[in-house]
N, CA, C and O atoms as a GROMACS GRO file, in nm:
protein
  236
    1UNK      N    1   0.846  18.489  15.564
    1UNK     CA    2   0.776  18.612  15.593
    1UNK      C    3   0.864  18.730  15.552
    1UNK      O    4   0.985  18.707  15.558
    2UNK      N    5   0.833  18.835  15.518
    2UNK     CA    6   0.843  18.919  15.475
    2UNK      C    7   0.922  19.014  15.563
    2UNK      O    8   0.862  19.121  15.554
    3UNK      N    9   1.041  19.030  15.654
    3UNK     CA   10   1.068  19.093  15.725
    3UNK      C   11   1.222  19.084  15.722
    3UNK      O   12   1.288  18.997  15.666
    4UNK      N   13   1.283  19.223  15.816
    4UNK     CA   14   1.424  19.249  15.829
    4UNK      C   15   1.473  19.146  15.869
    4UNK      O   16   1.384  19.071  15.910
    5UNK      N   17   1.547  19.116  15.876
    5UNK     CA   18   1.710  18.990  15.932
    5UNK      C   19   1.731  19.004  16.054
    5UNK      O   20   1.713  18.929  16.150
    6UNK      N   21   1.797  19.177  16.036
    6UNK     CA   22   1.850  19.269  16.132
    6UNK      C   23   1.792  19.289  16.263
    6UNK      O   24   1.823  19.226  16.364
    7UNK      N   25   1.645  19.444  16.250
    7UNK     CA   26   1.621  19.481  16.350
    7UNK      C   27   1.443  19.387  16.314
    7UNK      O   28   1.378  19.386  16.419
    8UNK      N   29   1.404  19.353  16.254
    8UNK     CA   30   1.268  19.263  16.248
    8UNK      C   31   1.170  19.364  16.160
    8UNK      O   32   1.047  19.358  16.154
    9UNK      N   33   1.203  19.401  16.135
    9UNK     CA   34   1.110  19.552  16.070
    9UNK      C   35   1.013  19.458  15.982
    9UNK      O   36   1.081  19.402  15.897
   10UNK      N   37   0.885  19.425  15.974
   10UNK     CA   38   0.802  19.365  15.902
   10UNK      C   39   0.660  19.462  15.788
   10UNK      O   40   0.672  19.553  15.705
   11UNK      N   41   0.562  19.400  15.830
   11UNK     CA   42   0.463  19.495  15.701
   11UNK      C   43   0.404  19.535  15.861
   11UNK      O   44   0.440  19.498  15.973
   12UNK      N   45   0.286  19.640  15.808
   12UNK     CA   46   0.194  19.715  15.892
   12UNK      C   47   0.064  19.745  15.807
   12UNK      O   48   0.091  19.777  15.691
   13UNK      N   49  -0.070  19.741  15.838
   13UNK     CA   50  -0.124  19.756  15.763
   13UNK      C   51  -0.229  19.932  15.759
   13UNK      O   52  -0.259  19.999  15.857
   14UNK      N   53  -0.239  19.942  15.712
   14UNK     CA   54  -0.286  20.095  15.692
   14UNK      C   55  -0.388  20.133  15.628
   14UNK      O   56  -0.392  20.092  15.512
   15UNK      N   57  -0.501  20.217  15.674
   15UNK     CA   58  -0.628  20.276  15.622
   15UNK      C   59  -0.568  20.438  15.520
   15UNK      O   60  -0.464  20.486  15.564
   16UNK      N   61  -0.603  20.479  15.449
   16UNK     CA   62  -0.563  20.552  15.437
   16UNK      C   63  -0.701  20.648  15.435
   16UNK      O   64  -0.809  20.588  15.434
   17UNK      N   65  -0.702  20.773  15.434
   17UNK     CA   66  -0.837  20.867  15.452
   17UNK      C   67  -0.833  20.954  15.309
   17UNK      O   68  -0.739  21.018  15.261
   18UNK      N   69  -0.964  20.934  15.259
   18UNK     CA   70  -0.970  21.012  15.156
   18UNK      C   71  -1.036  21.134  15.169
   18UNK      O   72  -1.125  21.106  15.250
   19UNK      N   73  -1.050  21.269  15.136
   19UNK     CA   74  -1.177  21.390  15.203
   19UNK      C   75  -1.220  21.399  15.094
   19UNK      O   76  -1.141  21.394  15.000
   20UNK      N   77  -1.356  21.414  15.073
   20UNK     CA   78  -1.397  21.413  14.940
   20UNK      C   79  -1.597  21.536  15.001
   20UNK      O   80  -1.703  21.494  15.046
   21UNK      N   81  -1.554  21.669  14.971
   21UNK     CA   82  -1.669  21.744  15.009
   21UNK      C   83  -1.670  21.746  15.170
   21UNK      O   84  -1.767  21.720  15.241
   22UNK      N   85  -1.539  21.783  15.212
   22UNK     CA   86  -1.549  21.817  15.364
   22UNK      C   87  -1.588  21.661  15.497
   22UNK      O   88  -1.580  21.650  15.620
   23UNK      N   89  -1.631  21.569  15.387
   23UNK     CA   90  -1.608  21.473  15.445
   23UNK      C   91  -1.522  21.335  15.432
   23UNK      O   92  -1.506  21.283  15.322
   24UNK      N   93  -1.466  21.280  15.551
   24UNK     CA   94  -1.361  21.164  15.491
   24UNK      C   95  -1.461  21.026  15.475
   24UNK      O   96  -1.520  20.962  15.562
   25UNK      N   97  -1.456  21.012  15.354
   25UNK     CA   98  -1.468  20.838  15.344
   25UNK      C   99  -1.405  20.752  15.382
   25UNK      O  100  -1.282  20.758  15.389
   26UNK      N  101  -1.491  20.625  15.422
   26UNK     CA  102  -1.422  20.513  15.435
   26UNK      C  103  -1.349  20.419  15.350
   26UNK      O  104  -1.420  20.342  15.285
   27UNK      N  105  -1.215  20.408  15.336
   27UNK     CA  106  -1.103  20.339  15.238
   27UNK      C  107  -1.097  20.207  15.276
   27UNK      O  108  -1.096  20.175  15.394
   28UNK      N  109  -1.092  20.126  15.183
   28UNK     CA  110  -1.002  19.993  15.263
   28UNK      C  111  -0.854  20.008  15.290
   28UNK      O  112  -0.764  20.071  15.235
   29UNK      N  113  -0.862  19.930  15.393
   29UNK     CA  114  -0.698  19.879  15.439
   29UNK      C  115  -0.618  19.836  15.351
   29UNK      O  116  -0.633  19.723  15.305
   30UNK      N  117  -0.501  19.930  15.303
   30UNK     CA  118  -0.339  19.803  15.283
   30UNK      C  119  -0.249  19.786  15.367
   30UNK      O  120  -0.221  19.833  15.477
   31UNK      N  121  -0.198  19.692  15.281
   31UNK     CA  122  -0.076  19.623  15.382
   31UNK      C  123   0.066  19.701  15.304
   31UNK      O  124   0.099  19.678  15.188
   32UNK      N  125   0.132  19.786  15.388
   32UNK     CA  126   0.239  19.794  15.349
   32UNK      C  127   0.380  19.731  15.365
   32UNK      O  128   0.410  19.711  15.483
   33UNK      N  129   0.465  19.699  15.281
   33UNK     CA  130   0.582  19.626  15.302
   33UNK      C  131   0.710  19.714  15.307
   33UNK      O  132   0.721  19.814  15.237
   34UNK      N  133   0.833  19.659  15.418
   34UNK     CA  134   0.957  19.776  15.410
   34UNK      C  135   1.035  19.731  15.255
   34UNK      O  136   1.038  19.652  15.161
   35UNK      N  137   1.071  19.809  15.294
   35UNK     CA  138   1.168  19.804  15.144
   35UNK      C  139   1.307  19.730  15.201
   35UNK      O  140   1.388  19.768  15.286
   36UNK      N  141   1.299  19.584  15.104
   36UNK     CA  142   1.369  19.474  15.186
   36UNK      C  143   1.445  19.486  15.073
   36UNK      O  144   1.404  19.542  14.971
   37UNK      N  145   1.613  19.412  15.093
   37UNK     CA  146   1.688  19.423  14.995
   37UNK      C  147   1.775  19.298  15.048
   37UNK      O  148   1.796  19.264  15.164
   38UNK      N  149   1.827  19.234  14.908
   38UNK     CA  150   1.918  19.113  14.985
   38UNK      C  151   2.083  19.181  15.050
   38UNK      O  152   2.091  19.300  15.080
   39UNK      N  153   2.140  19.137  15.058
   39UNK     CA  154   2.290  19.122  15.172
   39UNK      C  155   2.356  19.003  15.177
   39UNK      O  156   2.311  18.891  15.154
   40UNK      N  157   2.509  19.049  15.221
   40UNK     CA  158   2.553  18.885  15.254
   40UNK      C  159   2.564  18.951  15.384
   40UNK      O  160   2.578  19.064  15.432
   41UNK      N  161   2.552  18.839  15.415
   41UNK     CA  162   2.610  18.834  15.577
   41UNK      C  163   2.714  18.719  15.620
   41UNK      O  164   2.731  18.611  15.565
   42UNK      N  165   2.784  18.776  15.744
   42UNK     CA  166   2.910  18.672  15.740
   42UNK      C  167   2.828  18.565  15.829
   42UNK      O  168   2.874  18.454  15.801
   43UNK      N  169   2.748  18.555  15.903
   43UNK     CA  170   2.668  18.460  15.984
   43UNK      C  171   2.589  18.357  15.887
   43UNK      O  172   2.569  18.237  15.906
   44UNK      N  173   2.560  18.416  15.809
   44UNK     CA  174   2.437  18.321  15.736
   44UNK      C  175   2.417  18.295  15.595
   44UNK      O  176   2.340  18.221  15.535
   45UNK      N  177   2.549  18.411  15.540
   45UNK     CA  178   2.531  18.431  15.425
   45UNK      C  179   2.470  18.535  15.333
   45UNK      O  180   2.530  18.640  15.309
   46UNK      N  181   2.328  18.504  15.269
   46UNK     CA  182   2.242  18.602  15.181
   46UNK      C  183   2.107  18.648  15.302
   46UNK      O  184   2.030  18.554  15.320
   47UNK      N  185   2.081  18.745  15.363
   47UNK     CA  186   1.989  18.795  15.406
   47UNK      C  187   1.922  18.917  15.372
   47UNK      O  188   1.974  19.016  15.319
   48UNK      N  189   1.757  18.899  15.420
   48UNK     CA  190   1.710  19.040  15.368
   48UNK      C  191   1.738  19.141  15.472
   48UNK      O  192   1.788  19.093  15.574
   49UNK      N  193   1.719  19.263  15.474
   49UNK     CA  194   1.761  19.368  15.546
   49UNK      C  195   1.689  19.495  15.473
   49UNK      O  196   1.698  19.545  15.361
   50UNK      N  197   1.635  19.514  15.559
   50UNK     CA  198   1.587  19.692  15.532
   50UNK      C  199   1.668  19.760  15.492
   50UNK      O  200   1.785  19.725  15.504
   51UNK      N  201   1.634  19.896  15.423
   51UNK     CA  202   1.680  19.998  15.364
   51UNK      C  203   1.767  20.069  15.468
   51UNK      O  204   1.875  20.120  15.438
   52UNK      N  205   1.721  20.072  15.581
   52UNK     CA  206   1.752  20.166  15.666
   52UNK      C  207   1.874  20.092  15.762
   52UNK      O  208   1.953  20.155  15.831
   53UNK      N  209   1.871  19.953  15.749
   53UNK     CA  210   1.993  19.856  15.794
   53UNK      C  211   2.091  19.847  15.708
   53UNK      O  212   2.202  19.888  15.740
   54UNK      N  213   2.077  19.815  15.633
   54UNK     CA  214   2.156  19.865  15.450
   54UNK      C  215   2.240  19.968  15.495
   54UNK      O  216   2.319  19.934  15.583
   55UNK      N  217   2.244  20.101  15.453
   55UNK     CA  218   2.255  20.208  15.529
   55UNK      C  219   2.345  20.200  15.646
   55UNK      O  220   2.461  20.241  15.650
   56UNK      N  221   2.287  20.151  15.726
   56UNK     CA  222   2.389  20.160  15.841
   56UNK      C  223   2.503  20.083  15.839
   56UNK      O  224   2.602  20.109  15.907
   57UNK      N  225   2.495  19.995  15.768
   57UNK     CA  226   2.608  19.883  15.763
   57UNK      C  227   2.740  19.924  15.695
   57UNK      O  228   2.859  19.921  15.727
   58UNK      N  229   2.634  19.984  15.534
   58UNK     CA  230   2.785  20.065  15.445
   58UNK      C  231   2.853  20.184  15.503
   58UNK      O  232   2.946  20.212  15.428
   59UNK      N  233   2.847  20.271  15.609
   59UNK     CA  234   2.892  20.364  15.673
   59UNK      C  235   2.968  20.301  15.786
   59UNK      O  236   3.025  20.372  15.869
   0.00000   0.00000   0.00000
């Protein structure tokens, strides 16, 4: 599955609204995904990890 290592950060899925003449139409749903990136880790080795775990790690 598609998710952080770290803090679990996974997808969410989302409508988005279009206005088109003062009124919003109905959109279909996507699924958005975090922006996953590989890592080593000393526990496990190669893991994915969010952008925002990334980040915290190199500081």
């Amino acid at each position: 599955m598609k998710q952080c290592a770290i803090c679990g950060k996974g997808s969410i899925i989302r409508g988005a609204r279009k206005k088109l003449r003062s009124n919003y139409n109905p959109t279909p749903k996507k699924r958005k995904q975090p922006n996953l990136q590989w890592m080593k880790s000393a526990e496990n080795g190669r893991v994915l990890a969010c952008a925002k775990c990334l980040k915290g790690k190199k500081s």
